[in-house]
N, C-alpha and C positions, 0 to 999 in steps of 0.2 A: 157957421157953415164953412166948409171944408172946398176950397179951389184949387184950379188944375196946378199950379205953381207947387201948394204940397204935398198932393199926390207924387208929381215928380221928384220933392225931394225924399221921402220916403221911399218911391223906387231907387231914387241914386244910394239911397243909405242900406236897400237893402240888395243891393246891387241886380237889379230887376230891369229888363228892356220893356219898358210898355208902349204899344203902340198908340198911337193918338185914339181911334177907337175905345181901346184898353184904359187910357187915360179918363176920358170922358165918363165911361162905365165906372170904373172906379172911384173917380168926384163924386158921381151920384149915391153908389152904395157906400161909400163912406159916410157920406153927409147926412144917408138915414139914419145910419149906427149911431152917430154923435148926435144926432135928435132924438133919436129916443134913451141914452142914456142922463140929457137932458130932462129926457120925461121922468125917468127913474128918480133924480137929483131931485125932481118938486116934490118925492111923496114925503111923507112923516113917518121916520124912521124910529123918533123916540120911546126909548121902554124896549128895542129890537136886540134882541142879543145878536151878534155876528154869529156866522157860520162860515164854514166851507162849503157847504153842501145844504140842498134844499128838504133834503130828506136823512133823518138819522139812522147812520150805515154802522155797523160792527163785524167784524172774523168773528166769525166760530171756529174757537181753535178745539182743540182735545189734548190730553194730556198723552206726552211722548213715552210711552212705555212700550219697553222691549217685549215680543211676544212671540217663540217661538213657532216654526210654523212645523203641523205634522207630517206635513206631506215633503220636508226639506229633499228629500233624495229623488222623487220625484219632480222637482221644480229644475233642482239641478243637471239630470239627466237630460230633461227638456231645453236644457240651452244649447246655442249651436255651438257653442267651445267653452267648456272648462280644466280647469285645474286641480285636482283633488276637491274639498270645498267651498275653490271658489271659481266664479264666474269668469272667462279668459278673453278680453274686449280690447278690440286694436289699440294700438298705442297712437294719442292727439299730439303729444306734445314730444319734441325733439330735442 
């Protein structure tokens, strides 16, 4: 179990003002955290491959291929400022 004395030094370390209130609240919701990760530590994990994630995620990518567009003079004319064939966008960097 987790008391007030570490909570405080984990606020001083993470340079955090808690109020005694704050402190109190904090002891308690801490102390469930490490009990139930406690509870986790008793399952039987053997045979468990690790993961990052609970569920298997992948990108869909596509392949990068250049694809002319027919409407090009059209798109162009639709900008609010260009330059012959290209697009004329403020200048970011100085």
């Amino acid at each position: 179990m987790i008391d007030r004395e570490q909570v405080q030094k984990v606020a001083r370390l993470a340079r955090l003002e808690l109020t005694p209130t704050e402190e109190e609240q904090f002891t308690t919701q801490l102390g469930s955290i490490l009990d139930y990760f406690e509870q986790l530590g008793e399952l039987n994990v053997k045979g468990v491959e690790p993961t990052t994630r609970a569920i298997d995620v992948s990108n869909v990518t596509r392949a990068d291929e250049l694809v002319v567009d027919p409407n090009r003079e059209a798109i162009l004319q639709a900008a609010p400022d260009g330059e012959g064939d290209f697009f004329k966008v403020p200048q970011i960097l100085s």
